[in-house]
N, C-alpha and C positions, 0 to 999 in steps of 0.2 A: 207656726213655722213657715218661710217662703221656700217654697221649692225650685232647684236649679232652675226646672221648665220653665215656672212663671220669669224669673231673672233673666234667664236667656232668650224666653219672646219677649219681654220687654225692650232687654239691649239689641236684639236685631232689629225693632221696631222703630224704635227711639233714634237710634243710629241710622240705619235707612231714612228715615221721615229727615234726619238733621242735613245728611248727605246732598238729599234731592231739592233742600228749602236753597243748603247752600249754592249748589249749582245751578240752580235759578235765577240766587242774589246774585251772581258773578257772571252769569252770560247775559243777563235783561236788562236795559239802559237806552238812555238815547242813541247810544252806539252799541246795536246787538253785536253780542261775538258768541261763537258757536261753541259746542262743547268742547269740540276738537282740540280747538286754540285755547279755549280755557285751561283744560289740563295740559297741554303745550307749557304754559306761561308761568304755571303751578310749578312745574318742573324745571325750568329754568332753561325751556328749547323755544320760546315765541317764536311765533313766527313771521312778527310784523312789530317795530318799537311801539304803534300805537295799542296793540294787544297787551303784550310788556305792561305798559302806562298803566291802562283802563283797569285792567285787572290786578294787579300787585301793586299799586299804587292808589287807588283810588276804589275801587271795589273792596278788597279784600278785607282792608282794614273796617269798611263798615259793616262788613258781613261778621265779622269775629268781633268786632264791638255789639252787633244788635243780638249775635249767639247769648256774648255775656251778660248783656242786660237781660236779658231775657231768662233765662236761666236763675240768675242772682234773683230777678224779681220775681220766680214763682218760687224760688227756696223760699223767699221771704214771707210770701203771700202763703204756703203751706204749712210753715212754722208758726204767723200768727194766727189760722185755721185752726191747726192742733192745739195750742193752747190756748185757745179763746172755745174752743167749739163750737165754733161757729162758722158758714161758711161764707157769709157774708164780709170776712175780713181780711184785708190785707195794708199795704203800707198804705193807700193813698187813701180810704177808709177811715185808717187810725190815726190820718195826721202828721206820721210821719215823714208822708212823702211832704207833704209841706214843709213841715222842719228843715229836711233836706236842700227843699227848691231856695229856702231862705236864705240859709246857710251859703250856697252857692252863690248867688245873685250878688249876696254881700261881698263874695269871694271874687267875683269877675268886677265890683266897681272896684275893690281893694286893685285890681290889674295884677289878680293870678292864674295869669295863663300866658302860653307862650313854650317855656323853660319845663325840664322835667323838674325842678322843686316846686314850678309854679302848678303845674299839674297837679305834683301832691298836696300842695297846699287847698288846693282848692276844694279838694276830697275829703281833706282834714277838716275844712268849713263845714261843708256839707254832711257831714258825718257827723259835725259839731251839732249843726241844726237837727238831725237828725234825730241824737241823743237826748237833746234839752226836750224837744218835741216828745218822744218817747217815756221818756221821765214823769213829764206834766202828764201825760195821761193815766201813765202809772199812778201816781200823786194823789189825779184827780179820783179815779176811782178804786183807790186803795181807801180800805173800810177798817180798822183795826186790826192793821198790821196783813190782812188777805184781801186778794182783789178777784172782787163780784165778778165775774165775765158778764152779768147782763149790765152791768154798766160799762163796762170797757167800752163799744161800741158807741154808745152817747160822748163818753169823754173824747173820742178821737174824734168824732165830728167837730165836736166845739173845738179843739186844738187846733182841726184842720182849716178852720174856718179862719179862727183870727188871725194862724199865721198866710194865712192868702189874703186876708186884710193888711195885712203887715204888708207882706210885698206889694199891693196894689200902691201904699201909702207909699215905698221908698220909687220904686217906678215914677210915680206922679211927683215926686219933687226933685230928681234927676234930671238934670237938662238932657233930652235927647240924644246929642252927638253922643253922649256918654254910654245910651244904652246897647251900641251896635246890635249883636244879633241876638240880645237879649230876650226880644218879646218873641222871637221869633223859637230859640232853646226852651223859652217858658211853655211851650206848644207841645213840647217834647221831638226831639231833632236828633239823628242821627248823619248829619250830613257835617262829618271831620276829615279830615284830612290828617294822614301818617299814624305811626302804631304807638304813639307816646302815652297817649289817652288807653289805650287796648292793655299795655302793660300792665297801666294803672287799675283798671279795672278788674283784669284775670288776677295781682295780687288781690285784691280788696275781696273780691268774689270768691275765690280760692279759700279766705282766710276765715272770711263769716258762712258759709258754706258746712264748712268742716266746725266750725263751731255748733252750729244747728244741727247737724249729723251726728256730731256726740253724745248730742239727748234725744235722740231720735226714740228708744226703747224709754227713755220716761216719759215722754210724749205720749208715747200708746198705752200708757200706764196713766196718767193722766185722765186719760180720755174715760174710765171708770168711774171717775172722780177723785175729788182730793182727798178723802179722808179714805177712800180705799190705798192711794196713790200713798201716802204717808205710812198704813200700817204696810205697805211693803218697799218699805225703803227708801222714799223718792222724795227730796225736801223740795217741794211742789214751789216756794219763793224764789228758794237758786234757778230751780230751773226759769222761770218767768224769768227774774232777771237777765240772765244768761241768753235766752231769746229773744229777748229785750234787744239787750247790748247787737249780738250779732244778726240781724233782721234790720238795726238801724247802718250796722256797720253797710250791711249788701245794700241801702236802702241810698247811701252817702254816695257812695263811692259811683252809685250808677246813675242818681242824680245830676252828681255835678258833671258827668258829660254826655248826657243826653235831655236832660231835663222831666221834669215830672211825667214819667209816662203811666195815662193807669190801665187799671182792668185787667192787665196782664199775671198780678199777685192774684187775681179773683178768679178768673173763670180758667185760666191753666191749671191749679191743683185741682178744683173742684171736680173738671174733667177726668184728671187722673185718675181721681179718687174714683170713679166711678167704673174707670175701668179696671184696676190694678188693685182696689181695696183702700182701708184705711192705714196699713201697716204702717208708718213713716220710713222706716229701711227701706221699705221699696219704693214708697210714693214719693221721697224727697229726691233722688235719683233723677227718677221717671219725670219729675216737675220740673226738674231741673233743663234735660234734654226734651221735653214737652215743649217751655217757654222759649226756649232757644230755639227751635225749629219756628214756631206761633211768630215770634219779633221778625226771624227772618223773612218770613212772609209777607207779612205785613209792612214790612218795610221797603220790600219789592215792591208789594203792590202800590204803595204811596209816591214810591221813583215814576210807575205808568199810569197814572189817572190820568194825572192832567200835563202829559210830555209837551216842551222839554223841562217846564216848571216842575214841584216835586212838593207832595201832601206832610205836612209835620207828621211825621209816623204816630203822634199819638192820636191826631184825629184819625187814623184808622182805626186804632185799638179800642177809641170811645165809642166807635159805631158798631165794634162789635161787642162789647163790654156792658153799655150801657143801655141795651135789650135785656142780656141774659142777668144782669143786676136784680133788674124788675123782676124777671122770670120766678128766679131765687127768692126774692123779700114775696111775691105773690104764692109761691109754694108754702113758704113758710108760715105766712098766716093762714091760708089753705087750712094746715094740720092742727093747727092750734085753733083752729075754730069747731065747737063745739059741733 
C-alpha cells in the first residue's frame, strides 16, 4: 500500500523541484529578466513589451514543451523498465526512438510543418515510426507466442541501429537546401517558436500516459513474473502490447518536435525508483514530474554554455546519461559475477 505521507512528500517535492526548474527556464537567456517581471508577465501586468515578448512568447512555450517531453519520456522509459525488468531500457535503447526520429524526418521532407494538421501529421509519422519500430522488436524477440526480456534488449539495439542507418541513408541523398534544420532537430532541439507544437504534445502525452497508468498494478504484478502474473489474473501479452502501443505513442509525439533526445527514459525512473520504490502508482507519477523538471534544466543549461549560441539539449542529456549508462551495465555485471 502507498501511504498519503509518501504521495504527499512526493507531490510537494516533485512540484517544488518543477516550480523552481521552471522559473529558472523563464528568467535565464541572453536577456535575463528577474523573477519579479516574470511573474508580472505570467499574469498579464508586464512591465516592459520586451518582458511581455521574452517570456510568453518565446520562453514559455519551450519551457512547457521541454516539461512535456520530459515527463512523456520517463513515463516511457519506466514503463519499458517495468516490463522489461530491466533497468537499462528505455525508448532510445529499444529502437523506438529511432523509429520515431525516422518517421519524423520523413514527415518534415513530406513539408508537415507549419499548419496545426501539419503538426498533427507529423506526430502521426512519427508515432507511425515509432510503432513499426516497436513491433519489429516485439517480432524479433517474440519466442512462441512470449517475449524473453533477455532478448528484448538485443532486439532494440539492432532495430535501433538500422533505422539510424536508414536515416543517415535518406539525409545523404537529400539535396541540402532541403534539410533546413533537420540535422540540427536530429541533435535533439527544443528551440520552437508558439504553442502549436505544446498542444500537440500535452494531447499525445496526456493520452499515452494514462494508457501506461492503467496498467500500472499489473506492472507490479509483473514484476513477480509471468507465470505468477498469470495465476492472478494479469494476461502478461495485453499488457506488453498495450505498453508497447502507448510508450511508442509518448515516444512519437515528442520526437517529432523536439527530436531524438536520450537518456532521459533511463536515468529519470531509475532515480525515482530508488528513491520512492518500485510501486509503479507512485513511480510513474513521480517519473513523470522527475523528467519534467530534469528536461527543464537541462535545457536551461544548454540556452548558457555557450551564449548567445545555444547546446542541442540532447547533447546535455548525453553527457549526463551516458556516464550513468555505464555505471548501471557495470553494476550489473558487478552482481552477476560469480
Amino acid at each position: 500500500m502507498i501511504s498519503r505521507r509518501r504521495v504527499g512528500a512526493a507531490t510537494v517535492v516533485v512540484a517544488g523541484g518543477l516550480a523552481v526548474a521552471g522559473l529558472l527556464g523563464l528568467a535565464t537567456g541572453p536577456a535575463p529578466i528577474g523573477a519579479g517581471d516574470v511573474a508580472a508577465a505570467l499574469v498579464g501586468r508586464a512591465r516592459s513589451d520586451l518582458a511581455a515578448t521574452v517570456v510568453l512568447e518565446l520562453r514559455l512555450p519551450r519551457v512547457l514543451l521541454a516539461a512535456l517531453a520530459g515527463g512523456g519520456l520517463a513515463v516511457a522509459g519506466a514503463a519499458f523498465q517495468a516490463l522489461t525488468r530491466n533497468p537499462l531500457a528505455d525508448p532510445a535503447v529499444l529502437g523506438v526512438a529511432g523509429g520515431a526520429a525516422l518517421g519524423a524526418v520523413l514527415g518534415h521532407l513530406w513539408g508537415l510543418e507549419g499548419s496545426l494538421a501539419a503538426t498533427v501529421g507529423l506526430s502521426a509519422a512519427a508515432f507511425a515510426g515509432a510503432l513499426i519500430a516497436a513491433t519489429t522488436v516485439y517480432l524479433i524477440a517474440t519466442s512462441g507466442g512470449w517475449l524473453p526480456v533477455q532478448t528484448l534488449l538485443l532486439a532494440g539495439v539492432i532495430t535501433g541501429l538500422f533505422f539510424s542507418a536508414v536515416i543517415t541513408l535518406v539525409v545523404s541523398l537529400v539535396d541540402f537546401a532541403q534539410l533546413g534544420g533537420i540535422l540540427h532537430w536530429l541533435m535533439g532541439s527544443l528551440g520552437i517558436v508558439g504553442y502549436r507544437p505544446v498542444a500537440v504534445i500535452a494531447v499525445g502525452t496526456a493520452a499515452g500516459s494514462a494508457m501506461v497508468y492503467a496498467q500500472a498494478r499489473a506492472l507490479n504484478l509483473l514484476a513477480l513474473g509471468e507465470e505468477s502474473a498469470l495465476q492472478l489474473g494479469v494476461e502478461a501479452e495485453r499488457v506488453k502490447r498495450v505498453v508497447f502501443v502507448a510508450a511508442s505513442l509518448l515516444t512519437g509525439v515528442i520526437v517529432a518536435q523536439t527530436g531524438p533526445i536520450g537518456f532521459v527514459g533511463l536515468i529519470v525512473p531509475h532515480g525515482v525508483r530508488l528513491a520512492v520504490g518500485a510501486d509503479n502508482r507512485l513511480l510513474l507519477p513521480v517519473a513523470a514530474g522527475a523528467g519534467a523538471t530534469f528536461l527543464v534544466l537541462a535545457d536551461t543549461l544548454a540556452r548558457l554554455v555557450v551564449q548567445p549560441a545555444e547546446l542541442p539539449v540532447g547533447v546535455v542529456t548525453a553527457f549526463c546519461g551516458a556516464p550513468f549508462f555505464v555505471y548501471l551495465m557495470r553494476t550489473r555485471l558487478r552482481r552477476r559475477t560469480p
